[in-house]
mmCIF file of the N, C-alpha and C atoms, coordinates in Angstrom:
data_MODEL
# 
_entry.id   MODEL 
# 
loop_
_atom_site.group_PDB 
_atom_site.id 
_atom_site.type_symbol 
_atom_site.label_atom_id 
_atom_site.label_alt_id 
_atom_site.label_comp_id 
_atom_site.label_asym_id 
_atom_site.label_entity_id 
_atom_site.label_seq_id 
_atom_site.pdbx_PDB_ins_code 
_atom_site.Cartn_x 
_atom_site.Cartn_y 
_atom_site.Cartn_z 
_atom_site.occupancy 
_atom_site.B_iso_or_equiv 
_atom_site.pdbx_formal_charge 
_atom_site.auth_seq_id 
_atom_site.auth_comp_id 
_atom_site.auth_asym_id 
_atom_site.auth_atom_id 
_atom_site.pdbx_PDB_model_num 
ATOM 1   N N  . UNK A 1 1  ? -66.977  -101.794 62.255 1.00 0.00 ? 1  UNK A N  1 
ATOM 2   C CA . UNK A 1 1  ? -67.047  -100.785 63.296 1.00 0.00 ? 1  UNK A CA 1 
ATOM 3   C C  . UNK A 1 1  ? -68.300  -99.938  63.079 1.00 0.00 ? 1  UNK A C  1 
ATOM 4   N N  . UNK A 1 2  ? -69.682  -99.467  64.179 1.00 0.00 ? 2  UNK A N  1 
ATOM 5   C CA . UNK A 1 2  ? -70.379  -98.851  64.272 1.00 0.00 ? 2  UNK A CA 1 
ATOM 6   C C  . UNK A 1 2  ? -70.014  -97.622  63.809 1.00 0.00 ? 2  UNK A C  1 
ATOM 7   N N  . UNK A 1 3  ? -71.082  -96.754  62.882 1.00 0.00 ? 3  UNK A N  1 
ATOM 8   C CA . UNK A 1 3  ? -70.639  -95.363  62.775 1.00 0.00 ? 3  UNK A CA 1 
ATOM 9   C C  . UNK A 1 3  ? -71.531  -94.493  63.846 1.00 0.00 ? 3  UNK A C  1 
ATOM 10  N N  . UNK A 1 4  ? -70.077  -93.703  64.052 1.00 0.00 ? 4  UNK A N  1 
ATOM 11  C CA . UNK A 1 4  ? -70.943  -92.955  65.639 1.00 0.00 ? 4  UNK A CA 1 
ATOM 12  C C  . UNK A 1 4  ? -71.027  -91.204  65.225 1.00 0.00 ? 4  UNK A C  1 
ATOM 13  N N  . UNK A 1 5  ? -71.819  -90.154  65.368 1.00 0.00 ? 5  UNK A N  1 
ATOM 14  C CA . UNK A 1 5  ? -71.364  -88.845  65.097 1.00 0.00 ? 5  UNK A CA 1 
ATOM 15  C C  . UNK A 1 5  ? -71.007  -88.562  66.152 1.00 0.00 ? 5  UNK A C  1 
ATOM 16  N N  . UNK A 1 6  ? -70.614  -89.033  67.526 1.00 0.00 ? 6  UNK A N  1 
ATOM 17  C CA . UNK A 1 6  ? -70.182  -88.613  68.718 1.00 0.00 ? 6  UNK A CA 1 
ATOM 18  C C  . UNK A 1 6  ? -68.729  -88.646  68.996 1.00 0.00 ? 6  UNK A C  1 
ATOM 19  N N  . UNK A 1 7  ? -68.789  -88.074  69.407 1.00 0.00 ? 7  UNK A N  1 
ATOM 20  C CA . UNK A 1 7  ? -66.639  -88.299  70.144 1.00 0.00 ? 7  UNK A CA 1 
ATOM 21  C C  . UNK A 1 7  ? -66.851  -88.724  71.258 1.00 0.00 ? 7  UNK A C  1 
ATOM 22  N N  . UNK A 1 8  ? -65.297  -89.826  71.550 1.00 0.00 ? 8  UNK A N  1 
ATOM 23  C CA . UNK A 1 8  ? -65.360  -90.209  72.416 1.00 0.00 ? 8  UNK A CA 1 
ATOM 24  C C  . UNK A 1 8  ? -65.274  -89.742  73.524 1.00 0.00 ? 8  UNK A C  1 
ATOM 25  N N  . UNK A 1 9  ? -64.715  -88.524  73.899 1.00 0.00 ? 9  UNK A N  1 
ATOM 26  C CA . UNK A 1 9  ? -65.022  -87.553  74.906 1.00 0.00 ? 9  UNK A CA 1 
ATOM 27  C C  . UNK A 1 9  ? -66.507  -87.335  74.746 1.00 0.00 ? 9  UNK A C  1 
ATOM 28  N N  . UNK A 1 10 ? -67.280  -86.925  74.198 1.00 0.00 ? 10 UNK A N  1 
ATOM 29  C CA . UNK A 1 10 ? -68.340  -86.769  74.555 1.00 0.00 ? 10 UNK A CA 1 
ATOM 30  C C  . UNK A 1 10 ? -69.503  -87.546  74.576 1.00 0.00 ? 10 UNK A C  1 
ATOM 31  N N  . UNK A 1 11 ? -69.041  -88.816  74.271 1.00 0.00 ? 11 UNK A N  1 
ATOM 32  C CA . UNK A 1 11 ? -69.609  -90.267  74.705 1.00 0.00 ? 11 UNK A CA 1 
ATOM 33  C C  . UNK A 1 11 ? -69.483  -90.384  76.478 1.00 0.00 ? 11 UNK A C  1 
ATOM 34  N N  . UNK A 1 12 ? -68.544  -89.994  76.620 1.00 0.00 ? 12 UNK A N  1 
ATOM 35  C CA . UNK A 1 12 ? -67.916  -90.300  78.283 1.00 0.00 ? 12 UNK A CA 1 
ATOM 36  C C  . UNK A 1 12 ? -68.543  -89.729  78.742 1.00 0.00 ? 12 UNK A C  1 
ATOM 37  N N  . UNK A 1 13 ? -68.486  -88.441  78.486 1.00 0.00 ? 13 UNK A N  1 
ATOM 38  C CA . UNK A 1 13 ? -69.863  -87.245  79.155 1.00 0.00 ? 13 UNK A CA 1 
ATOM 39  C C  . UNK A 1 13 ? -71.319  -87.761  79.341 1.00 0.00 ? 13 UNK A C  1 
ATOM 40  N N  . UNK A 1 14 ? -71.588  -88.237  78.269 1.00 0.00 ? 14 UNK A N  1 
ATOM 41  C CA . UNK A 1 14 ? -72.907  -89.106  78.194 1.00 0.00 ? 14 UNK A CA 1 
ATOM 42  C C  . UNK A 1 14 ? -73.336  -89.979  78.787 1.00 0.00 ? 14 UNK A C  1 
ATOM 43  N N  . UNK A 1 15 ? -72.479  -91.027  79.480 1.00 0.00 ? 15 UNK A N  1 
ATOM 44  C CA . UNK A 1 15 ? -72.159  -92.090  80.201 1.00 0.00 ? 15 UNK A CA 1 
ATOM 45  C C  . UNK A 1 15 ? -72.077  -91.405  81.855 1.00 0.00 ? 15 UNK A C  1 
ATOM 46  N N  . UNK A 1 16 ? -71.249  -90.569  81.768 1.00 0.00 ? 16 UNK A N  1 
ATOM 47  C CA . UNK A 1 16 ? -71.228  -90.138  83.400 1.00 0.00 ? 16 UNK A CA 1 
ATOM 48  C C  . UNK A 1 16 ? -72.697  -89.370  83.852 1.00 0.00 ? 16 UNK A C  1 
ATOM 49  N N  . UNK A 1 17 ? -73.194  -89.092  82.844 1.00 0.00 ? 17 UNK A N  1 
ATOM 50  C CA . UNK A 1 17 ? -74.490  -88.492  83.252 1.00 0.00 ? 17 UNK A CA 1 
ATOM 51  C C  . UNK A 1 17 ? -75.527  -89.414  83.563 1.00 0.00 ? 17 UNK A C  1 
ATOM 52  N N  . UNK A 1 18 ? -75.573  -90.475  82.610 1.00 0.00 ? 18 UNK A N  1 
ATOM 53  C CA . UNK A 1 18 ? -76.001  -91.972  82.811 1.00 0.00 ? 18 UNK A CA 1 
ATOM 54  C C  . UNK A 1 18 ? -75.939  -92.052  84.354 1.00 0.00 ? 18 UNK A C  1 
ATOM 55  N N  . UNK A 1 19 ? -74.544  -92.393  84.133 1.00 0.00 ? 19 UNK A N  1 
ATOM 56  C CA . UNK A 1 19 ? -74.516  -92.975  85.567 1.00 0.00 ? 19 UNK A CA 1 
ATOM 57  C C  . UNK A 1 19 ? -74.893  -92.205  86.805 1.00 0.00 ? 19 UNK A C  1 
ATOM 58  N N  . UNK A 1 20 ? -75.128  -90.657  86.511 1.00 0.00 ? 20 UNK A N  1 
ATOM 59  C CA . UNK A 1 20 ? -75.438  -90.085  87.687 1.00 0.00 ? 20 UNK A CA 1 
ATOM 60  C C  . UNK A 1 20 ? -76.551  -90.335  88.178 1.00 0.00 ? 20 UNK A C  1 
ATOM 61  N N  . UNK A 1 21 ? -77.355  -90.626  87.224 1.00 0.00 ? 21 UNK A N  1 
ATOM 62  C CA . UNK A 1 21 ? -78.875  -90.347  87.241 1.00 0.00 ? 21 UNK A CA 1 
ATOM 63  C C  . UNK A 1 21 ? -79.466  -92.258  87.926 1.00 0.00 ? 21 UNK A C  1 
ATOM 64  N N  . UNK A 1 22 ? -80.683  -91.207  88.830 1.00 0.00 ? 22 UNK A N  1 
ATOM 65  C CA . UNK A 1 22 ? -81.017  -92.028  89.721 1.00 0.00 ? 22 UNK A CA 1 
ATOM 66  C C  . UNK A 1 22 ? -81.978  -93.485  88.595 1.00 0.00 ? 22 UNK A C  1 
ATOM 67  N N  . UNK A 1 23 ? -82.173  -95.192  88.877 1.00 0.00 ? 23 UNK A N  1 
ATOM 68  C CA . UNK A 1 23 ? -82.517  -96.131  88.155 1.00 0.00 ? 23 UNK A CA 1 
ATOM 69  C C  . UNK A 1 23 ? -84.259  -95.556  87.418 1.00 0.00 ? 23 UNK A C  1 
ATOM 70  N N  . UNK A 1 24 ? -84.994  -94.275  88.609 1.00 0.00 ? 24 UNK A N  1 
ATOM 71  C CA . UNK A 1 24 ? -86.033  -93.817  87.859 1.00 0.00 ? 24 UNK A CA 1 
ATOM 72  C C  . UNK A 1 24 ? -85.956  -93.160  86.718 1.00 0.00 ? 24 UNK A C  1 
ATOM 73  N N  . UNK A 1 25 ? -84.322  -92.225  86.917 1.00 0.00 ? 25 UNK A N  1 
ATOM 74  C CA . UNK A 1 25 ? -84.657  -91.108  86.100 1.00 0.00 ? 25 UNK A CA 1 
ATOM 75  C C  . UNK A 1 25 ? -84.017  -91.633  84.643 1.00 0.00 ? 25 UNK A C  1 
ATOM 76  N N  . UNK A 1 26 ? -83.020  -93.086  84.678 1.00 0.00 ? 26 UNK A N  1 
ATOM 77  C CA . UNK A 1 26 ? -83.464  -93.609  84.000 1.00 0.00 ? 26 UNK A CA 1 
ATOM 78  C C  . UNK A 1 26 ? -84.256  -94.186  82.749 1.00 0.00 ? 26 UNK A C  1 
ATOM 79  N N  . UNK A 1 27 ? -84.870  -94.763  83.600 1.00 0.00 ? 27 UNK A N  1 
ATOM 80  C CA . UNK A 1 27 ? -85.872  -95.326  83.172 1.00 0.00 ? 27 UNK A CA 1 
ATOM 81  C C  . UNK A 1 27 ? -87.219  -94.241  82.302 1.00 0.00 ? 27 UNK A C  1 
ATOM 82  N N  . UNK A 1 28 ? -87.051  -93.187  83.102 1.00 0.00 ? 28 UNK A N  1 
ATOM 83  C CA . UNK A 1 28 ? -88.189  -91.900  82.442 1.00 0.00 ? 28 UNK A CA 1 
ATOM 84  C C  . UNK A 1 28 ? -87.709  -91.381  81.269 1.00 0.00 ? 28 UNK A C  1 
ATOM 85  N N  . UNK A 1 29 ? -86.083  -91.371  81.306 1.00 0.00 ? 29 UNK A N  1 
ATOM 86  C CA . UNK A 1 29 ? -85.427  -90.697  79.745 1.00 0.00 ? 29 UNK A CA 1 
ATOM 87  C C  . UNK A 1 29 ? -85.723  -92.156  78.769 1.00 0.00 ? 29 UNK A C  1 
ATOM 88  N N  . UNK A 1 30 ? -85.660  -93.480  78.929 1.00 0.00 ? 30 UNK A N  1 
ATOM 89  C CA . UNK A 1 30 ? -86.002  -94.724  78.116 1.00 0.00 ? 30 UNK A CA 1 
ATOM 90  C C  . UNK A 1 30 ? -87.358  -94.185  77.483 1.00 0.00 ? 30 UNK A C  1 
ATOM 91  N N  . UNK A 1 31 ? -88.340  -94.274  78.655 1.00 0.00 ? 31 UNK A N  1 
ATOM 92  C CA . UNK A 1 31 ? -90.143  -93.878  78.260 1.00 0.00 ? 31 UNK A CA 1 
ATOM 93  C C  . UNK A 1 31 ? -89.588  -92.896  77.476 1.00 0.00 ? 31 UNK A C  1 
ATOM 94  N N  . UNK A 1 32 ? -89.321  -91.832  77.728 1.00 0.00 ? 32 UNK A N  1 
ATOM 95  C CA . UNK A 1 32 ? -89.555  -90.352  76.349 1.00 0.00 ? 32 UNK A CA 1 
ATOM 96  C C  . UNK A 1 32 ? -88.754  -90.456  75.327 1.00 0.00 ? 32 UNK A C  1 
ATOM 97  N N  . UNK A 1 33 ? -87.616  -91.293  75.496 1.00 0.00 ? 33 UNK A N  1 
ATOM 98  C CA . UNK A 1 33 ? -86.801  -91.718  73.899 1.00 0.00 ? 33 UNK A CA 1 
ATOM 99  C C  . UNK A 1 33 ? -87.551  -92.690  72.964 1.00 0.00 ? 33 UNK A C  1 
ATOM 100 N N  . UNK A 1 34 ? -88.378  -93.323  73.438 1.00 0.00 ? 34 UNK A N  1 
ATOM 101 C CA . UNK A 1 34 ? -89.581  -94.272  73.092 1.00 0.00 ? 34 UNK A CA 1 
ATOM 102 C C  . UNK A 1 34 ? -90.602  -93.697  72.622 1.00 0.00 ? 34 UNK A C  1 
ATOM 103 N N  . UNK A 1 35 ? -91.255  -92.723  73.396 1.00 0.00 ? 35 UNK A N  1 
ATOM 104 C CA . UNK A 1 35 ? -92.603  -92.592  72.977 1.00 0.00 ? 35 UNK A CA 1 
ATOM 105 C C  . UNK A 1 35 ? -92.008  -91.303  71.679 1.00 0.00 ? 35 UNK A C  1 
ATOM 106 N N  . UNK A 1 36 ? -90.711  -90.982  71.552 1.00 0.00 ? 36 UNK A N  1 
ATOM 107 C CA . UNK A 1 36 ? -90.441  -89.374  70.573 1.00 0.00 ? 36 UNK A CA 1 
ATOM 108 C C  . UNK A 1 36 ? -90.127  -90.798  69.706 1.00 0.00 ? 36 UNK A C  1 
ATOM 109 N N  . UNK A 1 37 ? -89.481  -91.655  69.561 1.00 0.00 ? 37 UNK A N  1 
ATOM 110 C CA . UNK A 1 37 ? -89.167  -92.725  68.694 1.00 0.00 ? 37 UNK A CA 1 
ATOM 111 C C  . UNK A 1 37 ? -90.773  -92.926  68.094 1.00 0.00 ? 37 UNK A C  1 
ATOM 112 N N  . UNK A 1 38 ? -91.608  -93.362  68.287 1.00 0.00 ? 38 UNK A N  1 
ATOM 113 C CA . UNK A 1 38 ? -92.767  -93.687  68.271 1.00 0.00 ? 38 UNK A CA 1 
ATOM 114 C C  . UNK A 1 38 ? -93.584  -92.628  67.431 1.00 0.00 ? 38 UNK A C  1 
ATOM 115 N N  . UNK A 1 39 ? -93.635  -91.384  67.964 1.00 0.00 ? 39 UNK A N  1 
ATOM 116 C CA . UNK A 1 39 ? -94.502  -90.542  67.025 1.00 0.00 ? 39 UNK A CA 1 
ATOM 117 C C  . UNK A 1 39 ? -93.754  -89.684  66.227 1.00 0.00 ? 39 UNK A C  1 
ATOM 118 N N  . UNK A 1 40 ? -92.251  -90.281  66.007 1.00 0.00 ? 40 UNK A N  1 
ATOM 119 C CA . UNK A 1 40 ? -91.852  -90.090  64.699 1.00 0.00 ? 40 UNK A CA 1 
ATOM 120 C C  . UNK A 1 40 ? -92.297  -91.070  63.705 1.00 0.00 ? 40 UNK A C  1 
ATOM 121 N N  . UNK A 1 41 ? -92.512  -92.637  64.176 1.00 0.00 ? 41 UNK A N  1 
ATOM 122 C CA . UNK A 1 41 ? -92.870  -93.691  63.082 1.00 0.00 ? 41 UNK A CA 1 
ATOM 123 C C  . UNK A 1 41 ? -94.179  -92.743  62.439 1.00 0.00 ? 41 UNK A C  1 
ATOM 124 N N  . UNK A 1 42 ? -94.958  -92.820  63.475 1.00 0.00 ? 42 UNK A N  1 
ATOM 125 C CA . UNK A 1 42 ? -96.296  -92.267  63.180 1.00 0.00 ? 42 UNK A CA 1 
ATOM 126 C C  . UNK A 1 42 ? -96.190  -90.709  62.385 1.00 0.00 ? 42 UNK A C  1 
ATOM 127 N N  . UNK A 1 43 ? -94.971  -90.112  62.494 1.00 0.00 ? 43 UNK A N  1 
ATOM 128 C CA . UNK A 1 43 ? -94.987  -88.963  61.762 1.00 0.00 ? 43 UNK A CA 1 
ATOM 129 C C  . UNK A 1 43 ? -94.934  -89.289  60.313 1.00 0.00 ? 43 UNK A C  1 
ATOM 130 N N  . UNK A 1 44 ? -94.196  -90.339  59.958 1.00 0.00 ? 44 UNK A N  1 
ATOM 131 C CA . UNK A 1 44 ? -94.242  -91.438  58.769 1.00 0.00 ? 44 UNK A CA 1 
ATOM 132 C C  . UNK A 1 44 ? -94.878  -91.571  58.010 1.00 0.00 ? 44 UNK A C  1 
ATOM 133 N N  . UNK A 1 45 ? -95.571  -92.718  58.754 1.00 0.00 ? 45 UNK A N  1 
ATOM 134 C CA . UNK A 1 45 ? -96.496  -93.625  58.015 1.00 0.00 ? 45 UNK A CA 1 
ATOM 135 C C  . UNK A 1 45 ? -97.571  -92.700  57.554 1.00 0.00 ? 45 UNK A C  1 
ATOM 136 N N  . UNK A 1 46 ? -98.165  -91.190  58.360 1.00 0.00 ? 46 UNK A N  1 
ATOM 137 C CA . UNK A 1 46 ? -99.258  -90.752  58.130 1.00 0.00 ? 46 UNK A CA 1 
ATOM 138 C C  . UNK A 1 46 ? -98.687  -89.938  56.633 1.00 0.00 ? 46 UNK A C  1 
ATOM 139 N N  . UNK A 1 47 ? -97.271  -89.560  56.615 1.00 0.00 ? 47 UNK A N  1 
ATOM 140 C CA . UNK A 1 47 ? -96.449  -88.624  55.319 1.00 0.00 ? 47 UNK A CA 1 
ATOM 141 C C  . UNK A 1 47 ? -96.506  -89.783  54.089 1.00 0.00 ? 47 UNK A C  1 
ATOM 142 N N  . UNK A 1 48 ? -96.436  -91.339  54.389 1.00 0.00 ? 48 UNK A N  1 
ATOM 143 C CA . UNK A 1 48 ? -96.157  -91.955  53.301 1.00 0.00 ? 48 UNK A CA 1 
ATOM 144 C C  . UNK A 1 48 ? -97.670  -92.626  53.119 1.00 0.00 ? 48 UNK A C  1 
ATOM 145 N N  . UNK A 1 49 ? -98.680  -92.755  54.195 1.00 0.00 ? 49 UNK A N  1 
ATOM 146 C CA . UNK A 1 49 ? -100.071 -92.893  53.580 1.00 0.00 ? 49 UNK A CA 1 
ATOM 147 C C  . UNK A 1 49 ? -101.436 -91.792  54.534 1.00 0.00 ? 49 UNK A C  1 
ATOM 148 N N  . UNK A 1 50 ? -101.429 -90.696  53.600 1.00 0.00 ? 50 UNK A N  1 
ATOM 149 C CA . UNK A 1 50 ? -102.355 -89.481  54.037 1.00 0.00 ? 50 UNK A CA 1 
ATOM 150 C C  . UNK A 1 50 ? -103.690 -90.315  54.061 1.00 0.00 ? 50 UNK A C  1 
ATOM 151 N N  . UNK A 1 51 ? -104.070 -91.345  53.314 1.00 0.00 ? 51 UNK A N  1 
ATOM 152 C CA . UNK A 1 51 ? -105.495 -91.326  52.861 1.00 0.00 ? 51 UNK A CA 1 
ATOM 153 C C  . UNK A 1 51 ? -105.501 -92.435  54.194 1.00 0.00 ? 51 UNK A C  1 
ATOM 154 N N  . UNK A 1 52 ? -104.753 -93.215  54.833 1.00 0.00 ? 52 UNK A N  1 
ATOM 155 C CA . UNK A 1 52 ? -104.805 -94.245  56.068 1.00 0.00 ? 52 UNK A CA 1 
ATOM 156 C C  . UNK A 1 52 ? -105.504 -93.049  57.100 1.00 0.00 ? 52 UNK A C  1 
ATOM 157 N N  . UNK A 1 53 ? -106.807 -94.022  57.619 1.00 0.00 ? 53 UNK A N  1 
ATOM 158 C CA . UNK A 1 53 ? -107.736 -93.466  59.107 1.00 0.00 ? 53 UNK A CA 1 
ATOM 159 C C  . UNK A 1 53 ? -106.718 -93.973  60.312 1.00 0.00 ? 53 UNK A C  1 
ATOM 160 N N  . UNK A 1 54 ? -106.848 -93.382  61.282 1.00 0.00 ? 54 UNK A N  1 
ATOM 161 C CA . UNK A 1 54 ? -106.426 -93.936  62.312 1.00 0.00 ? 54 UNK A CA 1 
ATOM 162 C C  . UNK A 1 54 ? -106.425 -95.082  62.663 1.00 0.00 ? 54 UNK A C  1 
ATOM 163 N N  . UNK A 1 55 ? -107.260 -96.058  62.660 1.00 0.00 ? 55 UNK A N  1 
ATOM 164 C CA . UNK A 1 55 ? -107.487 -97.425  62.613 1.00 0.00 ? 55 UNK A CA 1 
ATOM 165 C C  . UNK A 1 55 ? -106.067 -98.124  62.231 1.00 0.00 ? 55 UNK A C  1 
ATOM 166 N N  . UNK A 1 56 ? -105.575 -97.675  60.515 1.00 0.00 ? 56 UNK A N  1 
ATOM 167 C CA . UNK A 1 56 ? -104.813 -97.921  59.831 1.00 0.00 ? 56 UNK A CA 1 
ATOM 168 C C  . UNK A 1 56 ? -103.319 -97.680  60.223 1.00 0.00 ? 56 UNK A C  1 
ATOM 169 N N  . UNK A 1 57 ? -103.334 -96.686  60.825 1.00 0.00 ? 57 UNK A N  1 
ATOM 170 C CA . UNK A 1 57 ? -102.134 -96.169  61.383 1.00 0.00 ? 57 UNK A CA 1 
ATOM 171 C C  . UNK A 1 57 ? -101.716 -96.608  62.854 1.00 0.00 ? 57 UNK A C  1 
ATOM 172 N N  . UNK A 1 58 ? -102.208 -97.213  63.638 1.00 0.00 ? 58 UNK A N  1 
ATOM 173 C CA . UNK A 1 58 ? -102.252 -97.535  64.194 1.00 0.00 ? 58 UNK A CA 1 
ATOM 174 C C  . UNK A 1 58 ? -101.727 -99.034  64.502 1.00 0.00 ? 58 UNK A C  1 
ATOM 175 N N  . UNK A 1 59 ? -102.147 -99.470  63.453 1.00 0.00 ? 59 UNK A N  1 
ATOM 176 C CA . UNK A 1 59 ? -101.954 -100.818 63.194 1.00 0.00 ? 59 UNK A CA 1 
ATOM 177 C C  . UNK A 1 59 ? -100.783 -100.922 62.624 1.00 0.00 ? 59 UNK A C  1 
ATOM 178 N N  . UNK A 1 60 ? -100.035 -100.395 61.618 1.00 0.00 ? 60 UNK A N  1 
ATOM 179 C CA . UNK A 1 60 ? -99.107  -100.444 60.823 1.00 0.00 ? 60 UNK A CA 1 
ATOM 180 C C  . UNK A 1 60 ? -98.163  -99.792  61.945 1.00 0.00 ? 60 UNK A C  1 
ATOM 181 N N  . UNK A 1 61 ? -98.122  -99.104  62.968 1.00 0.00 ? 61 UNK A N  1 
ATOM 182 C CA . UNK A 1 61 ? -97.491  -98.709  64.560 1.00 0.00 ? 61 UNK A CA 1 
ATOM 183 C C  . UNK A 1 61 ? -96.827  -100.169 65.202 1.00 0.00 ? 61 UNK A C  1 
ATOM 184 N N  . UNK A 1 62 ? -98.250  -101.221 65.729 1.00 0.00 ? 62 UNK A N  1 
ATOM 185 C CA . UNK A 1 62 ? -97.818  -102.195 66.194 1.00 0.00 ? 62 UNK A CA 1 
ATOM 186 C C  . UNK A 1 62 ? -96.914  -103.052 65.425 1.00 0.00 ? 62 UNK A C  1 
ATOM 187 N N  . UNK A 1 63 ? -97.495  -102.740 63.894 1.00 0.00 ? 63 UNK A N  1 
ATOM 188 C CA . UNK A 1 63 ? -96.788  -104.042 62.959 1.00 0.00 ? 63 UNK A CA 1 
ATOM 189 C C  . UNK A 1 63 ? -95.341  -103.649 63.175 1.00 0.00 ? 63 UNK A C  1 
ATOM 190 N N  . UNK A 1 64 ? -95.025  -102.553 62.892 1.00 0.00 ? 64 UNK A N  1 
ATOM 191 C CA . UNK A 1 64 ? -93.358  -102.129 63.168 1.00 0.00 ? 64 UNK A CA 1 
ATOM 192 C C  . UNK A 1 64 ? -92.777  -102.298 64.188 1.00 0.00 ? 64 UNK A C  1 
ATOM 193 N N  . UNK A 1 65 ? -93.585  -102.128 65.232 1.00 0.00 ? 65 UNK A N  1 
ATOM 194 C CA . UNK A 1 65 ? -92.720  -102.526 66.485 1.00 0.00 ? 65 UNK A CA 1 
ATOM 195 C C  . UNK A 1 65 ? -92.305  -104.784 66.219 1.00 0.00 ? 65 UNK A C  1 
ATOM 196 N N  . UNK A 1 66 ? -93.578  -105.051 66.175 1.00 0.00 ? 66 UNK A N  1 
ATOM 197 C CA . UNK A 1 66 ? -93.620  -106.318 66.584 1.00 0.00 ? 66 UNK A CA 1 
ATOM 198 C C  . UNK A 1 66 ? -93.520  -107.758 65.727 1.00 0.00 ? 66 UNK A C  1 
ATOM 199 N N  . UNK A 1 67 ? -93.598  -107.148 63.880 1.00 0.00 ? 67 UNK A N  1 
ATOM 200 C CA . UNK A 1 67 ? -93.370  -107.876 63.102 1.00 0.00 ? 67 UNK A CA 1 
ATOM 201 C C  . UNK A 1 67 ? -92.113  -107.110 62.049 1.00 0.00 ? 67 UNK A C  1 
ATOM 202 N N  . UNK A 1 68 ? -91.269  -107.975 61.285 1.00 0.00 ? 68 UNK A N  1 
ATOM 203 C CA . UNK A 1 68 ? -90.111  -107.633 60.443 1.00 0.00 ? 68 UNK A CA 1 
ATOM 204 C C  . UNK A 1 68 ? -90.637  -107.504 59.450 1.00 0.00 ? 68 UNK A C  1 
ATOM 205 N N  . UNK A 1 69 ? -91.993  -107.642 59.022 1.00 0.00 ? 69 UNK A N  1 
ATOM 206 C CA . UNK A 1 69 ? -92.297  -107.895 57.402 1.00 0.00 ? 69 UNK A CA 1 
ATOM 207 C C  . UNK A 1 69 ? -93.328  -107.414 57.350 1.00 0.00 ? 69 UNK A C  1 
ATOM 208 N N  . UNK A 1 70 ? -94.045  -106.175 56.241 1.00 0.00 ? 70 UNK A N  1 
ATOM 209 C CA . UNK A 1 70 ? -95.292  -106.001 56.364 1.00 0.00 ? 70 UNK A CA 1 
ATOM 210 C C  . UNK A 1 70 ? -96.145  -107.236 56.035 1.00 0.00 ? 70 UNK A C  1 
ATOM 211 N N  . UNK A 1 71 ? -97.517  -106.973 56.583 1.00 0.00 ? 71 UNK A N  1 
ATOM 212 C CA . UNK A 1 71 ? -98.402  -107.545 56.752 1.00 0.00 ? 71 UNK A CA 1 
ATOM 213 C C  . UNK A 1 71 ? -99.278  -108.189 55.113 1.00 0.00 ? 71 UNK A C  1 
ATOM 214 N N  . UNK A 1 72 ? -99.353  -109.697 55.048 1.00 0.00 ? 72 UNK A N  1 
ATOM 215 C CA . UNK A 1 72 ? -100.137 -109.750 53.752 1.00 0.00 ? 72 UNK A CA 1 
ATOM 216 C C  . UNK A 1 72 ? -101.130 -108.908 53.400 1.00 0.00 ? 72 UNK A C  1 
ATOM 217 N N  . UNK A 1 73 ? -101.359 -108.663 52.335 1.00 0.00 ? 73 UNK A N  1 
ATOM 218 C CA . UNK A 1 73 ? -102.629 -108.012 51.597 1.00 0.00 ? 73 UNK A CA 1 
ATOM 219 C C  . UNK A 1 73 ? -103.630 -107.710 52.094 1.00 0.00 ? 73 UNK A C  1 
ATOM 220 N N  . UNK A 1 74 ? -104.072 -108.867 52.032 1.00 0.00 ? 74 UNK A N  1 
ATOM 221 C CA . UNK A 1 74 ? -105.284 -109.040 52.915 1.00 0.00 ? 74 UNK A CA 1 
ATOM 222 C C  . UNK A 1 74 ? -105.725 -108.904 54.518 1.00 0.00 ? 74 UNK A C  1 
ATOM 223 N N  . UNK A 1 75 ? -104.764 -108.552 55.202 1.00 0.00 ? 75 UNK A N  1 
ATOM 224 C CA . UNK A 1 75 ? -104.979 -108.349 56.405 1.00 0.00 ? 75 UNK A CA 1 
ATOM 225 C C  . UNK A 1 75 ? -104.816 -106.513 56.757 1.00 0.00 ? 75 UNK A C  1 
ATOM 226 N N  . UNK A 1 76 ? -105.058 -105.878 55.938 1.00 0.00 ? 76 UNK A N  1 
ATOM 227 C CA . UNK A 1 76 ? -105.165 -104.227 56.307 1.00 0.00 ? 76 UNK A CA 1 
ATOM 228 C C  . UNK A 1 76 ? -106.776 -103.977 56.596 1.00 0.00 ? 76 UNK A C  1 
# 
């Protein structure tokens, strides 16, 4: 069983609001749960490597989204 900190009453709440909301508005709360998902990674990676340029950080961004395994050695 998933661990949830929500109640199920206020799961339902969550859901009816869902459902109120028009397929844009949606879709616009997805984009901003994404992009706050996102520059938390990046809040990260820059806390666990200060001396990484942007270049670096950037890259290690896509790798998380799009690969399970960091990247060999040689490819930073």
């Amino acid at each position: 069983m998933p661990f949830s900190d929500t109640t199920p009453e206020a799961r339902e709440v969550q859901f009816r609001i869902y459902r109120a909301m028009s397929g844009e508005q949606r879709l616009l709360l997805a984009y901003e749960m994404s992009m706050f998902a996102r520059e938390l990674a990046r809040a990260r990676i820059i806390s666990d490597h200060p001396e990484w340029d942007e270049a670096l950080v950037n890259r290690e961004l896509l790798r998380i989204a799009f690969l399970p395994d960091p990247l060999p050695p040689g490819f930073r």
